[in-house]
C-alpha positions in Angstrom: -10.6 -42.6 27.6 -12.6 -44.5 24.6 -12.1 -44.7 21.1 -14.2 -43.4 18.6 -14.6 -43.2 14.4 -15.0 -40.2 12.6 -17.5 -40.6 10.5 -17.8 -37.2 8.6 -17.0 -33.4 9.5 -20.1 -31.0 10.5 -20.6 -28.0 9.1 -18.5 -26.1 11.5 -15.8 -28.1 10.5 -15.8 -30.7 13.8 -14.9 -34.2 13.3 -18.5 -36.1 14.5 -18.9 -39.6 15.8 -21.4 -41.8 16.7 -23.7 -40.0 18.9 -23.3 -37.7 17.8 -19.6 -36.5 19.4 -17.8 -33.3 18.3 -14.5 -33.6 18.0 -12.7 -30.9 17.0 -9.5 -31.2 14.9 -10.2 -34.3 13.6 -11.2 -35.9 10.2 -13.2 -38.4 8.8 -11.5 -41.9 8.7 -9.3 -41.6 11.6 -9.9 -43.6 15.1 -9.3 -41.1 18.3 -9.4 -41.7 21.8 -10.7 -38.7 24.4 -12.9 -38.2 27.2 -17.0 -37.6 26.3 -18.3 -34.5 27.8 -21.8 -34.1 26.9 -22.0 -33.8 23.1 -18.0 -32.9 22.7 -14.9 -35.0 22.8 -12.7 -33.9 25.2 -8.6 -34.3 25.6 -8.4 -36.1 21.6 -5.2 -38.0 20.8 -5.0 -39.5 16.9 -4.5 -42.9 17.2 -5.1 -43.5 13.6 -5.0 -40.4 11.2 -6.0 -39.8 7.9 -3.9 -39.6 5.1 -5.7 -36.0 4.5 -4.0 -34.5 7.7 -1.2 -32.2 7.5 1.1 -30.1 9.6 -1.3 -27.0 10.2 1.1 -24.4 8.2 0.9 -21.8 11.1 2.5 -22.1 14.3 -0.6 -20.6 16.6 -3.6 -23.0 15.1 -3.4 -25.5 18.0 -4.4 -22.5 20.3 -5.8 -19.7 18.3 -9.4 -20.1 17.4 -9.6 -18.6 14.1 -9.2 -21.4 12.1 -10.8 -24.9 12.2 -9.3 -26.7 9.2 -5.8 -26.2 9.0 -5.2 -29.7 9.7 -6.6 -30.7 6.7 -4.9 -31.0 2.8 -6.3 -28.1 0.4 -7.8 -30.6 -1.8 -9.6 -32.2 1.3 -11.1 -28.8 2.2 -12.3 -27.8 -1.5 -14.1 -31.0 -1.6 -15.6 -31.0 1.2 -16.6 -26.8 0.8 -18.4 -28.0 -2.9 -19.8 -31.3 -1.2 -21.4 -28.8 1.7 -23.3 -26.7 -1.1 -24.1 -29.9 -3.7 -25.9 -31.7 -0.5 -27.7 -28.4 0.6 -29.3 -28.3 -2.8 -29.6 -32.0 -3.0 -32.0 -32.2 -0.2 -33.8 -30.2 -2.3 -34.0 -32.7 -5.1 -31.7 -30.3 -7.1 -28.7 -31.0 -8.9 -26.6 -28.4 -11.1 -23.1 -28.6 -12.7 -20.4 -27.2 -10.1 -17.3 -25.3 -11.9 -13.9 -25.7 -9.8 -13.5 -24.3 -6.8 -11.6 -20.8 -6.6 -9.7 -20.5 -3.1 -7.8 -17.5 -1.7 -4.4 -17.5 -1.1 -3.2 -17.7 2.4 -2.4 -14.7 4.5 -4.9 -12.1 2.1 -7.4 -11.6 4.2 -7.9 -7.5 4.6 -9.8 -7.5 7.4 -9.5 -8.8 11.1 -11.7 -8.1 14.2 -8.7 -8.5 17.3 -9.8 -8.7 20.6 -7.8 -6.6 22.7 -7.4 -5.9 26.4 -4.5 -4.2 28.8 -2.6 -6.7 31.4 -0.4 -5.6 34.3 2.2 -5.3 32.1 0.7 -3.2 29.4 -1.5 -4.7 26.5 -1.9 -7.5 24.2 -4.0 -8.2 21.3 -4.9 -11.1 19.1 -7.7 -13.7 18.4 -9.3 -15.9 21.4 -8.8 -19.3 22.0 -10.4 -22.3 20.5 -14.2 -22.1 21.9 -12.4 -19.7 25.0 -12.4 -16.1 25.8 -8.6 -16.9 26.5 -6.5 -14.0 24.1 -4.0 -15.6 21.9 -1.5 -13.5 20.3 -1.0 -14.0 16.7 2.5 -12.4 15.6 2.8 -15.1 12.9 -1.2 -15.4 11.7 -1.2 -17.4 8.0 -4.4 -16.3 7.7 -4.5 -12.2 7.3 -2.7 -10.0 4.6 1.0 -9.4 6.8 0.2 -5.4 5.8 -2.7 -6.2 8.4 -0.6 -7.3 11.8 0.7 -4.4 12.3 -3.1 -3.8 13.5 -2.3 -6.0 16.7 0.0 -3.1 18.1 -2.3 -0.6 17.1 -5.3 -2.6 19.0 -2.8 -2.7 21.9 -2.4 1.1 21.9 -5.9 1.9 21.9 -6.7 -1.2 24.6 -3.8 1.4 26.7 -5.6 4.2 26.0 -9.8 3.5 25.8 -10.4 0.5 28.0 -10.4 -0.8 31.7 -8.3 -3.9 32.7 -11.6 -5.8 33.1 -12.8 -5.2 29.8 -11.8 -5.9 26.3 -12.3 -4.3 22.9 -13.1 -5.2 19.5 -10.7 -3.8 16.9 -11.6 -4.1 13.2 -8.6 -3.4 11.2 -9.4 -3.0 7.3 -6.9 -2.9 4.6 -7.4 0.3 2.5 -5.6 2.3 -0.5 -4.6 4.9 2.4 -3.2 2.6 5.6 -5.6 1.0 8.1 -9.1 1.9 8.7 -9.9 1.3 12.5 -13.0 0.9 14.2 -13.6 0.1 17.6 -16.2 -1.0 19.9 -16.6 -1.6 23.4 -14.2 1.2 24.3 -14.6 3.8 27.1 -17.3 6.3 26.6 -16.5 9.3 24.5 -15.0 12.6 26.5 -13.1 15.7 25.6 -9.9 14.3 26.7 -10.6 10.6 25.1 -11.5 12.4 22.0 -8.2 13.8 22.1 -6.0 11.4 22.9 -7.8 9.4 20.3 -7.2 11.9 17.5 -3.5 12.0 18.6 -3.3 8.2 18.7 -4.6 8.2 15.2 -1.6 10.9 14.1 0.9 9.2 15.6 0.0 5.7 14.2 -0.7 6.8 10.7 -3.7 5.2 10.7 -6.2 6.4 7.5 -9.2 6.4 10.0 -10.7 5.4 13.6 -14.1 4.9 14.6 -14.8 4.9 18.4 -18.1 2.7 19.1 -19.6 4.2 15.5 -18.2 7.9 16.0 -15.5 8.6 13.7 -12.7 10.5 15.8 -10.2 11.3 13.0 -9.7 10.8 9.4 -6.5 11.9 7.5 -7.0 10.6 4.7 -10.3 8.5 2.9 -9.7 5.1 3.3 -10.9 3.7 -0.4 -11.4 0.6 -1.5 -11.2 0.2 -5.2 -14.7 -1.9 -7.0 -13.1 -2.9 -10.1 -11.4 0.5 -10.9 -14.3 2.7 -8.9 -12.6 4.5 -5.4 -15.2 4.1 -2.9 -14.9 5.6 0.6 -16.9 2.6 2.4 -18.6 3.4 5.9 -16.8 2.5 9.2 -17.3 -1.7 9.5 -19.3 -1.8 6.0 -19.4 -4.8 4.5 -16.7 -5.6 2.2 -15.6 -8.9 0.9 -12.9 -11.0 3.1 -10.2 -11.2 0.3 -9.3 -9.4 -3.3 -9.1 -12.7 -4.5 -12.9 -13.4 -3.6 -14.2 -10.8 -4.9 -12.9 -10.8 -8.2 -13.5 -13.9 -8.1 -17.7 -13.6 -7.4 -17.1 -10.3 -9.7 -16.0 -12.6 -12.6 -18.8 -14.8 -11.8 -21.6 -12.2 -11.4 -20.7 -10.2 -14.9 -20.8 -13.9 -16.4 -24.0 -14.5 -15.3 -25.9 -11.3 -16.3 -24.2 -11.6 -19.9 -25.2 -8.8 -21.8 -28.0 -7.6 -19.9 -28.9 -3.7 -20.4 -30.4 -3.1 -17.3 -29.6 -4.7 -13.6 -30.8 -4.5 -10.2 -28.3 -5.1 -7.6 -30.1 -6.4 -4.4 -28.5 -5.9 -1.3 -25.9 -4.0 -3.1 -23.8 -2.4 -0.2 -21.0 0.0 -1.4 -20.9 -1.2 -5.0 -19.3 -4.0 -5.0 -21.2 -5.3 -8.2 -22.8 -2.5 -9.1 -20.1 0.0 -10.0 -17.8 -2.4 -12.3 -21.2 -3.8 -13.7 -21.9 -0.2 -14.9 -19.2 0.1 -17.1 -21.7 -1.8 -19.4 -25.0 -1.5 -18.0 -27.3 0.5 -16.3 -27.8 -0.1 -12.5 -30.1 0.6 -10.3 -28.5 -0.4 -7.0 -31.0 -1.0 -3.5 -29.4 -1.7 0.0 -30.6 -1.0 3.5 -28.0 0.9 4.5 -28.1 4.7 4.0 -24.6 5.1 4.6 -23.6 2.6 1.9 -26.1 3.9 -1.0 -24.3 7.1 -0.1 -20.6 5.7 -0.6 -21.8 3.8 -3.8 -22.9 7.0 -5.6 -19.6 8.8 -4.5 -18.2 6.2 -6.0 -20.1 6.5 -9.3 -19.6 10.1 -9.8 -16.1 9.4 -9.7 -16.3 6.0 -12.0 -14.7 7.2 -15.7 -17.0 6.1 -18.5 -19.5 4.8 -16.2 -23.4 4.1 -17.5 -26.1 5.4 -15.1 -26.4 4.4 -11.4 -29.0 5.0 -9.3 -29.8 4.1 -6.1 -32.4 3.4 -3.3 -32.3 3.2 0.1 -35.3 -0.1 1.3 -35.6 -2.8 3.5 -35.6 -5.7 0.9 -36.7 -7.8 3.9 -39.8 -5.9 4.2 -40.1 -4.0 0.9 -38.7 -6.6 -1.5 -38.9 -5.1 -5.4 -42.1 -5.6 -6.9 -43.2 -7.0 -10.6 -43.9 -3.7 -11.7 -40.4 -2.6 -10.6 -38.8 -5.5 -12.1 -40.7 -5.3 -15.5 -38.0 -3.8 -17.6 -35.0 -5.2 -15.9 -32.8 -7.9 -18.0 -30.9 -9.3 -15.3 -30.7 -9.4 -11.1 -27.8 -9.6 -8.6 -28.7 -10.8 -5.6 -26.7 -11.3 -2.5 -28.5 -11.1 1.0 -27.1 -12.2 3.8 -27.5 -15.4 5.5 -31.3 -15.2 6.2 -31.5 -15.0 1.8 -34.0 -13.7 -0.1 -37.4 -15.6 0.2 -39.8 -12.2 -0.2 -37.7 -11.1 -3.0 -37.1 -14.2 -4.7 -41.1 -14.9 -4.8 -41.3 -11.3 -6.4 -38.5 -11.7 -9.3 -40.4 -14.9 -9.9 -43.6 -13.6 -10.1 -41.5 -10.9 -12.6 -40.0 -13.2 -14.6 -36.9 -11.3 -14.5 -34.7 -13.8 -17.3 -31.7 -13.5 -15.4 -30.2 -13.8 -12.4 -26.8 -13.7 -10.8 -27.0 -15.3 -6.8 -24.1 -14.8 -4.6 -24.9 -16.5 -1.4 -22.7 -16.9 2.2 -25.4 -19.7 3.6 -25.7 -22.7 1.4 -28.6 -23.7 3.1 -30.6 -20.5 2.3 -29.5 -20.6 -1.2 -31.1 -23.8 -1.7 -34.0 -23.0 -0.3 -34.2 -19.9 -2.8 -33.2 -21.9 -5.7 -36.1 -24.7 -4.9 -38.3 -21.7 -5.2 -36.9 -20.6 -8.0 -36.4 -23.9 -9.7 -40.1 -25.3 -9.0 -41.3 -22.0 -11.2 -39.2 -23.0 -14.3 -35.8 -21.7 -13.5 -32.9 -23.6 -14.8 -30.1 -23.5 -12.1 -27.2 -23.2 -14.7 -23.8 -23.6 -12.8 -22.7 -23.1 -8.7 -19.0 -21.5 -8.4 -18.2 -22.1 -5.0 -15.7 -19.3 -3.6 -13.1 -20.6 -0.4 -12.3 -16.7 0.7 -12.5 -17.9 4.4 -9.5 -20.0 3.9 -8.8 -22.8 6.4 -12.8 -22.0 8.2 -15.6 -23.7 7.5 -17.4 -20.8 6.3 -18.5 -21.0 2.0 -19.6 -18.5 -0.3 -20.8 -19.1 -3.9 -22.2 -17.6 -7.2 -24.5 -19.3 -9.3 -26.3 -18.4 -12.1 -29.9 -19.2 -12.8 -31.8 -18.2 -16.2 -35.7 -17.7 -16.6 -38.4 -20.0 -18.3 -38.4 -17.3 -21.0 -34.4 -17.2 -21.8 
């Protein structure tokens, strides 16, 4: 055993130490003693902690995998989140003004992936181990929305019913206005009888939908969510924001940022998250990869009361970002990619001189990059909000607002 400083945490949230070493659980400040394995730190006792450490405020963290920071005060976590995105654009040569940090409540996350697999016994579901494939069970999980756990005797049922001991599935449980919208992958492969017992499975546990490997099996009732006051019936496993909380919360910052624009793009627009409460002032016109999505989104619209013209388009954005031409009458932009951002488009809105432009970004490092672009063509980075929906992780999402050399 040797002792060791932390010097800082990594972006995955790992305590690092000369070497570098990678010791999870740890913070900056404290001296720890473990074996080195490679890069990693193995078998870690405190021997000094910080005065940021805390009790972790749920009983599984030591063994569950699904969070990294819960070891850590609130106010050490915010920090360090806004410090992650403030040095991303720093090494840039960029600095902006950073509002406070909004962070979402414990246990309202609405979505969970559980692994689940049968035993000898039965089943069991819950969330692998620290850097494992070892299944934890998580009866009392801090983290999700407690209207979500009762997804982990669902995933049980279905491990029972659609998988082999020697395999394990993947069951998305999503929060909706109806009960739980299921999807499942890795399961047996579809027959008559699976399809059956599926459906009955579904019937019996109430559940408002399930999706077997991208086949939906049963629905009894649309499970909506709800985009400011817009019902949308979302695809099985489309994107939708980890918490209420964080999406209001980039909602608030995005209708900020476009002011009172007349006209908006929506880039990478999904169901609607945006786009639909956007349109209670505006027109939109909405552009997203994904057929299925553009599809929900205007299902959503024609139900939206008072809503201004949406319209939508189905592109790769990757390949076929928005030209000037398209962009010529726009007042504003809403753009959030994911994690790869939005070079090809961002050199097109600057070649448009669109004069506004909302970012919501899940990959500080990508955002920066964008913003330098943006920036070095007379941009004005205005304000970051940096968004902590991924409580006690390591993960960040933000919204910033950038304005054009002509606003």
């Amino acid at each position: 055993m040797t002792e060791h400083e932390i010097l800082r945490l990594g972006h995955h949230g790992d305590g690092i130490a000369e070497g570098p070493l990678f010791a999870p659980m740890t913070l900056p400040g404290e001296t720890v003693s473990g074996e080195v394995d490679g890069q990693q730190l193995r078998d870690i006792r405190i021997i000094t902690p910080s005065d940021q450490r805390v009790a972790p405020p749920c009983r599984h963290f030591k063994s569950c995998g699904g969070c990294q920071l819960q070891h850590a005060a609130d106010g050490f976590v915010a920090e360090w989140k806004v410090d992650v995105v403030r040095k991303a654009l720093a090494a840039h040569g960029i600095e902006a003004p950073f509002r406070p940090i909004q962070t979402s409540p414990a246990q309202s996350r609405r979505r969970a992936t559980f692994a689940a697999r049968r035993t000898k016994k039965g089943a069991m579901a819950g969330f692998h181990g620290r850097a494992s494939d070892v299944l934890i069970e998580v009866p009392g999980c801090q983290l999700v929305d407690p209207a979500l756990l009762p997804g982990l005797k669902v995933a049980e049922e279905l491990a029972m019913i659609g998988t082999s001991r020697k395999a394990e599935l993947a069951v998305t449980v999503t929060l909706s206005e109806e009960g739980l919208d299921v999807s499942v992958a890795n399961g047996k492969p579809l027959d008559g009888p699976l399809r059956q017992q599926l459906a009955q499975a579904c019937e019996r546990l109430a559940l408002a939908r399930l999706t077997w490997d991208g086949e939906v099996i049963a629905m009894r009732a649309p499970p909506a969510q709800r985009f400011g006051t817009v019902p949308v019936t979302p695809p099985p496993g489309a994107f939708l924001q980890a918490t209420r909380h964080g999406e209001e919360s980039l909602r608030a910052g995005v209708a900020e940022a476009v002011g009172a624009a007349e006209m908006i793009v929506d880039l990478f627009a999904g169901c609607g998250t945006f786009a639909l409460p956007l349109a209670q002032k505006a027109r939109v016109h909405a552009v997203e990869g994904d057929a299925e999505m553009m599809a929900a989104l205007e299902a959503g619209w024609r139900q939206a009361k008072g809503a201004r013209p949406v319209t939508t388009e189905t592109r790769d954005l990757f390949r076929r970002p928005l030209l000037p031409d398209e962009l010529a009458k726009v007042d504003a932009v809403v753009l959030d990619p994911p994690r790869a951002g939005a070079e090809a488009q961002v050199a097109e809105i600057i070649r448009a001189q669109v004069p506004r432009l909302a970012y919501v970004s899940c990959n500080p490092v990508s955002f920066a990059r964008d913003v330098q672009n943006l920036v070095a063509s007379g941009y004005r980075l205005d304000w970051v909000q940096v968004v902590d929906q991924f409580r006690w992780s390591s993960h960040v999402e933000l919204v910033a607002c950038l304005t054009g050399p002509e606003s």
